[in-house]
N, C-alpha and C positions, 0 to 999 in steps of 0.2 A: 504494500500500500504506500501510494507516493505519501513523506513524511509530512507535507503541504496541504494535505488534504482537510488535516482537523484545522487549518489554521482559521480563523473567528471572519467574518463575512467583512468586518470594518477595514482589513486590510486588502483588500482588492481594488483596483483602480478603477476609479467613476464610484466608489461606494460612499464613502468616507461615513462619520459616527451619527450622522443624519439618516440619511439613508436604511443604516446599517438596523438602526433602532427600526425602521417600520418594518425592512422585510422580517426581524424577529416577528412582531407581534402579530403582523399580519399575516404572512406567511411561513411562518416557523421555521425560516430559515437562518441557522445559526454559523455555519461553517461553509466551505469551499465545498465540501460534501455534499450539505445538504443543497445547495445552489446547483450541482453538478446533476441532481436526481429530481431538480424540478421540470419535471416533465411536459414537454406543450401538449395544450389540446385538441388544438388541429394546425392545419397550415392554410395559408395564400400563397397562393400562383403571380410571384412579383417581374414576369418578366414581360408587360405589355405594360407601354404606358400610352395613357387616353390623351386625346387632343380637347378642350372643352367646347369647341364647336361641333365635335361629333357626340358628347354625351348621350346616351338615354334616358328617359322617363322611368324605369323600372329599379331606381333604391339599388342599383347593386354596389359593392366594393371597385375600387377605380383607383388609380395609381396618376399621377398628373406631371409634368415638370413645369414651376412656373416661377413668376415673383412677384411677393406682398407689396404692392404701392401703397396702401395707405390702410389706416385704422381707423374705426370712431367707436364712440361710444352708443347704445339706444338703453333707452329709458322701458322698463317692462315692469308689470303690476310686482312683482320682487327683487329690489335690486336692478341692475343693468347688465346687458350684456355685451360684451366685445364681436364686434363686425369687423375681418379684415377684406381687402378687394381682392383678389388674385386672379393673374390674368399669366396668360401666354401667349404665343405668337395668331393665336386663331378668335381666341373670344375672352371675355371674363367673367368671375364668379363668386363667390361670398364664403368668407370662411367663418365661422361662428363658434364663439363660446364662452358659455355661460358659466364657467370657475377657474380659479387659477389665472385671470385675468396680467395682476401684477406681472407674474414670472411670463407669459407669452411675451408683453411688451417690452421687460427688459432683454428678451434675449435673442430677438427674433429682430433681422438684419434687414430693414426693409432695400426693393429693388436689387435683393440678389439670390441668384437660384435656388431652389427648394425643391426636392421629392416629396410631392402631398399624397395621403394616401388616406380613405377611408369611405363611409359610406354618403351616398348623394341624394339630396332632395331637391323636389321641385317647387316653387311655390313665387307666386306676382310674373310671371316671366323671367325667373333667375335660379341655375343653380345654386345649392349652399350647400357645405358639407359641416357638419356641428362635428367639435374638436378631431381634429384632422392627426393623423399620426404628420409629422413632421421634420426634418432631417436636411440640413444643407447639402446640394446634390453633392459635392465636392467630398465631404464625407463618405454618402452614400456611394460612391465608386468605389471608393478605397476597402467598405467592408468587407467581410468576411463573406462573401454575397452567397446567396443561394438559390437557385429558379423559387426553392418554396420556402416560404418565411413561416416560424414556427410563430404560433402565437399564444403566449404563457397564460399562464393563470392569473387573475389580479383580482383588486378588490376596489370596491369608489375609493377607499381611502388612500389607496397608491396612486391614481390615476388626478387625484385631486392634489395632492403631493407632484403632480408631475413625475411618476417613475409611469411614464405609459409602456407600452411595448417595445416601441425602438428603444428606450431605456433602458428596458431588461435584456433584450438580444445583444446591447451594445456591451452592457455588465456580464455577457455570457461570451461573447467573444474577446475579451480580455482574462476571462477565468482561462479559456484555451490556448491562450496565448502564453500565457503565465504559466500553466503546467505543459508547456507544450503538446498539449493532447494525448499525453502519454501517461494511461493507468493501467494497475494492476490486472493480471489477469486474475481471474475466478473460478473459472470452470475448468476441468483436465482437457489435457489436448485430445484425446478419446471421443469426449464429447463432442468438443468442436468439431472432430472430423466427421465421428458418425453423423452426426446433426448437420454439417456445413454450415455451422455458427459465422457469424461474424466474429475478430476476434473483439474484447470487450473497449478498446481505445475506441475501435473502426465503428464502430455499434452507438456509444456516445456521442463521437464528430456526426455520425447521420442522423440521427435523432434529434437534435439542436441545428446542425445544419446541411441538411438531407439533399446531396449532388441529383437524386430524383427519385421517381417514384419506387423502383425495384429497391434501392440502398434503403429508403425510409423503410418498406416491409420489413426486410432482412433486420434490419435496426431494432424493430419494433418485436419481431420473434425472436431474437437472440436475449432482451431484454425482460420480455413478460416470461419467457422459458427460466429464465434464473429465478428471476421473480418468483414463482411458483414450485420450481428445484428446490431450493433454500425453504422454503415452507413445507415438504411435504419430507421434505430431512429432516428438517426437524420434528416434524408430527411423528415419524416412523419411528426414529432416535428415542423419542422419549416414548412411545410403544417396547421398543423394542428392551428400553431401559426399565422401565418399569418391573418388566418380565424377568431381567437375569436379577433388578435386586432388590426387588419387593415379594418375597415368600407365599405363596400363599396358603390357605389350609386347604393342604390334601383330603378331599374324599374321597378314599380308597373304594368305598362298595356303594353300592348300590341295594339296599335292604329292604326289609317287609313295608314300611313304609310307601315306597314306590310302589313294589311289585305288587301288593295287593288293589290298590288303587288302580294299578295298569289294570291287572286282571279280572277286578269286581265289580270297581266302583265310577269307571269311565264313563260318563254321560254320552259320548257318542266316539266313533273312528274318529284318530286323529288323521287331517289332512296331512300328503307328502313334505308338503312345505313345514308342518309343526313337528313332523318326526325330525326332519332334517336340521331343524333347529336345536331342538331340545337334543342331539347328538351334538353338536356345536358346546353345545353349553355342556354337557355331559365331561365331553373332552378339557373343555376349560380349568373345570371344577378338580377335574383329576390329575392336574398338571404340572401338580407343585406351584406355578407361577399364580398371580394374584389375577380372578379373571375380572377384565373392564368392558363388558358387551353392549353394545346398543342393541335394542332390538325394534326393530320396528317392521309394521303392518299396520294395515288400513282398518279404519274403524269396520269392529265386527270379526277380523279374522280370527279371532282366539287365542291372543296374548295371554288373557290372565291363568287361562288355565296350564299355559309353558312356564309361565311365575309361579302357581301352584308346583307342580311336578318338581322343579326345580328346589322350593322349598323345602320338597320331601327329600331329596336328596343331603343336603342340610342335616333334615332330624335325624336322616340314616346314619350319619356321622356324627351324632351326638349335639350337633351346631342350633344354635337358635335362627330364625331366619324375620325379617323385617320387611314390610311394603308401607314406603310413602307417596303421597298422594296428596295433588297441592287444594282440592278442596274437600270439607266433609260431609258433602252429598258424593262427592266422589269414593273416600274413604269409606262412609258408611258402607255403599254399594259393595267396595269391592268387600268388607268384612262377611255383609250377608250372602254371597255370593261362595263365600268359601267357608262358612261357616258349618253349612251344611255337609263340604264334603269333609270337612274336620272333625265335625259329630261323630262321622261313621268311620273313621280312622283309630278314635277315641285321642284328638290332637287339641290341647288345651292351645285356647287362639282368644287375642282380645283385643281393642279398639281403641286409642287413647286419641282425643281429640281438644280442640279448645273450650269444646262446654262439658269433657270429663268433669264430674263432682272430685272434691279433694278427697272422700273416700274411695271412691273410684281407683285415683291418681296411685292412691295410699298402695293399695291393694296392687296395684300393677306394677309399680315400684318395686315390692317385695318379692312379687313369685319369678320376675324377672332377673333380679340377682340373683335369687336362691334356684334359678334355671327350670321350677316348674314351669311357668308362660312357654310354650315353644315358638310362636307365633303372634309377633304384633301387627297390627295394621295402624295409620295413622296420619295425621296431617306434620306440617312443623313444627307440631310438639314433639316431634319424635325426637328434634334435636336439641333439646332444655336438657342443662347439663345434669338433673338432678334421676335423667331415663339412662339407667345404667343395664347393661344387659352382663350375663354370667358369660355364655362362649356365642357373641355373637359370628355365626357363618357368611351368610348370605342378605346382604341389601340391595333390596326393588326400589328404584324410583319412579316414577309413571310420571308421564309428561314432561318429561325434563327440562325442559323449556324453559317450565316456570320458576326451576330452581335454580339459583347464582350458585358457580361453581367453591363457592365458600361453603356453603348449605352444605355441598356433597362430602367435603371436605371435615366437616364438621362428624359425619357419620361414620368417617374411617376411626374417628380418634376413640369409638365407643369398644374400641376392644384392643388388646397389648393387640395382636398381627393384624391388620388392616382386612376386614370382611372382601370376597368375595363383590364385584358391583354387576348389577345388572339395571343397563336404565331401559323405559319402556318409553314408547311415543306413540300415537296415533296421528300424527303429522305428517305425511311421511314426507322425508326428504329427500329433493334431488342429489344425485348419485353426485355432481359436482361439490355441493354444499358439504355431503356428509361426508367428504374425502378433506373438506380442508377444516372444517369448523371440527370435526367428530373422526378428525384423522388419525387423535391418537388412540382411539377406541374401536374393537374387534366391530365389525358389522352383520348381524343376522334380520334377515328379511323373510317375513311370511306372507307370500306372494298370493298365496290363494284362498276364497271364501269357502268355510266348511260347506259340504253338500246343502244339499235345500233350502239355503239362502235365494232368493231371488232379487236379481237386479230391482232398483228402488224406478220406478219410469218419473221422468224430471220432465216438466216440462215450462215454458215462460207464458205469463199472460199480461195482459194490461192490465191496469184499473178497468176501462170499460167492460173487460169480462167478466165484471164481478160476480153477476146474480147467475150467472151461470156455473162459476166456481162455488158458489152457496149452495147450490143446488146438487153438485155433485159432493159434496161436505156433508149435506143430508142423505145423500145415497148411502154412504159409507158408514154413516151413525146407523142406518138401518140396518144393516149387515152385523150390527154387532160391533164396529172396528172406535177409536179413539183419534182424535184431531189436536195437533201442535198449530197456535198460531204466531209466528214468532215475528216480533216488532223490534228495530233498529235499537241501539242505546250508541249514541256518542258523548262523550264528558262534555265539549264544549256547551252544547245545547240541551242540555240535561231535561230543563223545563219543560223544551218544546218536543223532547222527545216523550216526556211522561204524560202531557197533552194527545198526543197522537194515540197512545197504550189507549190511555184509557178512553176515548173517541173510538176506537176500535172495540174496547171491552164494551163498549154500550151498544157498537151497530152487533155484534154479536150476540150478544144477550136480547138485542130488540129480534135477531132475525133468527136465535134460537131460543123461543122464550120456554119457561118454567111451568108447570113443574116438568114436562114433556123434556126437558136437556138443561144440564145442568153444567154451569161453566166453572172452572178454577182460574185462578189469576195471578201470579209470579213477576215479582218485579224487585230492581235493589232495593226499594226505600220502604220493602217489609222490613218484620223483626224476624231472624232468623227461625223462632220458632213458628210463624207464620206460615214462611214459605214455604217448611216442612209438613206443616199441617195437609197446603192445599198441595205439595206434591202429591203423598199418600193418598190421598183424597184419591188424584188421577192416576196412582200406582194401582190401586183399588178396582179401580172401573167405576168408583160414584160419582166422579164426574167425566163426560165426553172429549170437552176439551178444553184445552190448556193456552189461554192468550198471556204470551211471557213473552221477556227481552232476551237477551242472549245469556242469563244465566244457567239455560238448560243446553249449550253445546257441550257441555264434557259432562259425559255419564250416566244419564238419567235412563235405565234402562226401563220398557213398557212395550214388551211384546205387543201387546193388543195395539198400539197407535200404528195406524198404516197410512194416514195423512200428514205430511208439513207443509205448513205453509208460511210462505217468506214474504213479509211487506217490505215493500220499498227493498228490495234484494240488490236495486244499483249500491245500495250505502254499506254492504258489506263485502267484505276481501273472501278471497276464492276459497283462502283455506279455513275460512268460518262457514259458507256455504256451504261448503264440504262435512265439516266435522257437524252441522245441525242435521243435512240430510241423514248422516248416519243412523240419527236419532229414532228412525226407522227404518222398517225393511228387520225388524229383529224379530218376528215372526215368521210364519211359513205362510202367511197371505201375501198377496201381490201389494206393495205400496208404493206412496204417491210423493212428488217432492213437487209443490207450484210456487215458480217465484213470480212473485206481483210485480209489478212496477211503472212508472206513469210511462209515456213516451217518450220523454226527453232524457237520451241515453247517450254519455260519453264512451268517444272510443274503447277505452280501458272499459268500462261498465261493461259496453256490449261481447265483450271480448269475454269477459268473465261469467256475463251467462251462456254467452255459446258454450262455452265449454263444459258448464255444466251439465247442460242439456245432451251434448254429444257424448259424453262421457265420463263415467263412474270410475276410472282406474284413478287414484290417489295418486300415483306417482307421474302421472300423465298431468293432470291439476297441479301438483307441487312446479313442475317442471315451466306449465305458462305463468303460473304466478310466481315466479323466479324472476321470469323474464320480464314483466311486469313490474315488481316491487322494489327486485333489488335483493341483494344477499343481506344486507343492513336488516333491515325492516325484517325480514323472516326470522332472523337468528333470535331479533328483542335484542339491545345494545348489551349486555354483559355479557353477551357471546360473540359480539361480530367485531371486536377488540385485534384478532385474526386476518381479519380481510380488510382493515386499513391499504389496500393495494395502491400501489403507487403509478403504474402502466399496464397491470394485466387487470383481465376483466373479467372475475368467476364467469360469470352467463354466458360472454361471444367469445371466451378462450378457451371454450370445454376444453379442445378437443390438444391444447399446448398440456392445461392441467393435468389430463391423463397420462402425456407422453412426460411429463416431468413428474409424477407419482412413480412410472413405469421404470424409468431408468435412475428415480431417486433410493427405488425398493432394491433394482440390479447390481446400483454399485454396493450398498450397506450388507444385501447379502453373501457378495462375495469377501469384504470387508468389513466388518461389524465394528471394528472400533477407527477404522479410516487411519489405519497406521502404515500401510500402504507406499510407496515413497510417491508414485503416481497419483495418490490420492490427497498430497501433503497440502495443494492449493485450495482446496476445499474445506479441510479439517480448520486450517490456519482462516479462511472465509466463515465456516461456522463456529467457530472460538471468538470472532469481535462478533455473531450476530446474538450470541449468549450475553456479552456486554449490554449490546444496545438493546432496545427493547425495537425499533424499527428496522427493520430488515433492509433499506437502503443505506443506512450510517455507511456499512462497512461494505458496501457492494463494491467499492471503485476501487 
């Protein structure tokens, strides 16, 4: 690494301690490094320049040579703004702007050549171009030229400051001039040849100032390929670390526990996909090494009971086993649901939540130490330091999502050797996401729906179809079946959202009136005991249906509902859509998923219900709302800390992120600690990326 690299951003020329302070604050640019890895994000085509009597009417970008004759001031409802004339040998034209006045006037040479360049308006019979990038042509010969101008990132506060774009290109080709454009290599020669990388100087110079289009590509894949190298080494590193030095409890057998349950007390075949997993996990368990699994499958495939079986394996070994669960209609759920097969095991199993009594608490405290409890179920009281377990084995997480990696962290400490992990999701995630966010965790995927499930039929309607949608809601109550009607909640509009609920709870109640049907009503601003009440009610069958906001998308298990229905379906995101439809279709009748919505539909909106409608595959979903939201937004920020990416793009770089997972996995397997002598530029690249916490500090 050139030793210049780390030097502080104040010492480059054009910067000085002015300067040097806003690109800190604004753009967190601290060193010659960090300045070297800001990346442009796009380019202009600077090799035509316009004449102003051939201009067009159509706002485009335009490149001019001309000279400023005169200045004035105009008077406007805020302040004034500065009008220069600018004229060339064919016509003349208006240069405009409205901050930064002072500094244009002192420094701008009227009556001698200038390269103008920016966007054009029309307006009285005059072009005008509102702050113009700007450069003495005389200059602009001399620089560092390139057919495509990169053009950086900024912010108003730079551009009001006067650090515009020719600013920054000009502070970037002084940074290459100054290190003479010679940085360290990265990647092994191997690489580069297999790949035919750019080398990493070559990759830099075209990237800031790209000889053309083919070099900028090459530029661009030699750089997001590191980018993503360097991150899936390290994801596999600390997999791979974990395993030779984190122990785990062996369970050697497999005992009555299991095999009786396999053999007696299975509620149905397991699918190929649940045997294949629960072998997955089997293997884990018995590995000596500590096992870290994701697992996931689409609402319905049969998770809890591979989290069940699993636990058994646990008691066969003597181990206590744990399932947390981020709410407790969730927890409850999953307790009653396993409580039963625990009865008939004879498997002491108990529930601790936020509205535990302290006798309760008392009680589960104790059998828990003393290792009668084999089995807790529970929200984030599980992790109050006062829940001590005797030998705990194996910890379930469900939805993981919800939980910050401190949370999980918290649950390792509940026993001297670190439990066994297993997290669950119903999210599912795309294959890209779950390679970088969830890279350093084993991956098991339960692809298939147990028999007799039947696809849910989805279908979009207006508002205008309402009484016809009523009318097929009454067909269904006939039949014996149960109805979701589910209404928006966003925080901002809280008010106006609980105005609509209940507007809706009254057109329902008018158009299913009493005693003939009976409605229940779910919303945040019950009291918990409330909303429990009217769930039961609809777990029951004493009432038909259910008008609630989104607090029933995770869990609320009722066979008997074979209708949902989604108001205003534009205001929710795909993977909500998704996990409410789940909510049925858990019987063997045929059901129904209708998302309402007015006419007035943005492109993302309508995008989002096509796809509903076309399609039930969860990872098909996951995939266009990827595409859509962004890696950020899916993860929830206390996970996407990861994907701060600098030039590469989870979404439109699948297909780089596979090929640097592929050959990140190839070299550590034949090399596992990168002691290698060929291997030494990498090891010595992933030693500064352990320093920094950003993965370009040390890339150059």
């Amino acid at each position: 690494m050139s030793a210049n690299l780390q030097t502080p951003i104040d010492y480059l020329k054009g910067v000085g301690p002015n300067r040097a302070d806003l690109l800190r604050s604004e753009l967190g640019i601290q060193t010659y490094q960090d300045l070297i890895n800001l990346f442009p994000n796009r380019y202009l085509d600077r090799t035509k320049y316009h004449k102003i009597n051939d201009l067009q009417r159509n706002n485009s970008e335009v490149q001019i040579i001309g000279k400023i004759t005169s200045f004035k001031e105009v008077a406007q409802k805020r302040g004034k703004r500065l009008v220069g004339t600018f004229q060339d040998e064919t016509g003349r034209m208006e240069l405009v702007w409205f901050r930064g006045q002072k500094w244009i006037r002192d420094s701008i040479k009227l009556n001698t050549p200038y390269v103008i360049y920016g966007k054009t308006n029309w307006f009285k019979g005059i072009f005008s171009m509102p702050h113009p990038d700007i450069e003495l042509l005389s200059s602009h010969e001399k620089g560092l030229r390139s057919s495509m101008q990169a053009i950086y990132p900024s912010t108003e506060k730079l551009s009001n400051k006067g650090i515009t774009n020719r600013v920054m290109s000009k502070i970037m080709q002084n940074l290459f001039l100054e290190t003479k454009g010679n940085f360290a290599e990265t990647l092994t020669d191997n690489l580069i040849t297999e790949l035919k990388l750019l080398s990493k100087s070559k990759a830099l110079f075209n990237i800031h100032f790209p000889k053309n289009q083919e070099l900028l590509s090459r530029a661009e894949f030699r750089l997001k390929f590191e980018e993503l190298f360097y991150i899936q080494l390290q994801l596999i590193l600390k997999n791979l670390i974990q395993k030779s030095k984190i122990k785990g409890l062996p369970f050697k057998i497999v005992g009555d526990y299991f095999n009786s349950f396999y053999t007696s007390y299975l509620p149905f075949d397991l699918t190929n996909a649940q045997k294949r997993v629960l072998k997955e996990i089997r293997q884990d368990l018995g590995s000596n090494a500590q096992m870290n699994r994701l697992l996931q499958g689409d609402v319905g495939s049969g998770k809890t009971i591979v989290a069940f079986m699993s636990m058994l394996m646990a008691l066969d070994n003597g181990f206590q086993a744990c399932l947390m669960a981020p709410t407790e209609i969730l927890s409850v759920q999953h307790y009653n649901g396993l409580l039963e097969w625990s009865k008939k095991l004879n498997i002491r199993i108990s529930i601790l939540t936020g509205s535990s009594t302290t006798l309760e608490r008392r009680k589960i405290h104790e059998s828990l130490e003393n290792g009668e409890l084999q089995i807790l179920i529970g929200t984030h009281a599980l992790l109050e330091d006062s829940v001590k377990f005797k030998n705990l084995g194996l910890a379930i997480i469900d939805e993981q999502h919800r939980f910050g990696v401190a949370q999980r962290a918290k649950l390792w400490k509940k026993n001297t050797s670190p439990p066994h992990i297993l997290v669950m999701t119903a999210t599912p995630i795309p294959r890209t996401l779950a390679m970088s966010v969830y890279g350093d965790l084993d991956i098991s995927t339960i692809d298939e729906l147990p028999p007799g499930r039947q696809t849910v039929k989805t279908v979009h309607r207006y508002d205008s179809n309402r009484l016809k949608v009523l009318r097929f809601m009454k067909d269904e109550i006939e039949k014996g079946r149960q109805v979701y009607i589910v209404y928006p909640l966003i925080q901002e509009s809280e008010s106006l959202d609980y105005k609509d609920l209940m507007d809706g709870y009254e057109s329902i109640v008018r158009a299913f009136p009493q005693p003939k049907f009976q409605v229940s009503i779910v919303h945040g601003k019950m009291k918990p005991a409330d909303k429990d009440y009217e769930m039961q009610r609809f777990v029951k069958g004493e009432t038909q249906l259910m008008v609630a906001t989104t607090v029933i998308e995770v869990g609320v298990n009722v066979p008997n509902a074979s209708v949902m229905i989604i108001e205003s379906a534009e205001r929710f995101g795909l993977a909500q859509l998704h996990q409410l439809r789940g909510r049925v279709g858990r019987g063997a009748d045929q059901s129904y998923c209708i998302l309402m919505t007015s006419y007035k539909l943005s492109q993302d909106s309508k995008t989002r219900i096509e796809t509903m409608v076309k399609t039930s595959d969860g990872f098909e979903i996951a995939e266009v709302d990827l595409k859509l939201r962004g890696p950020g937004d899916i993860m929830g920020t206390q996970q996407s800390g990861i994907l701060n990416l600098k030039i590469a793009n989870i979404v439109k770089d699948k297909h780089i992120l596979k090929s640097a997972r592929f050959y990140a996995k190839k070299l550590l397997d034949n090399d596992p600690s990168l002691g290698f002598p060929e291997n030494r530029v990498v090891l010595k690249t992933y030693r500064e990326l352990s320093k920094y916490k950003n993965i370009w500090n040390y890339i150059s």
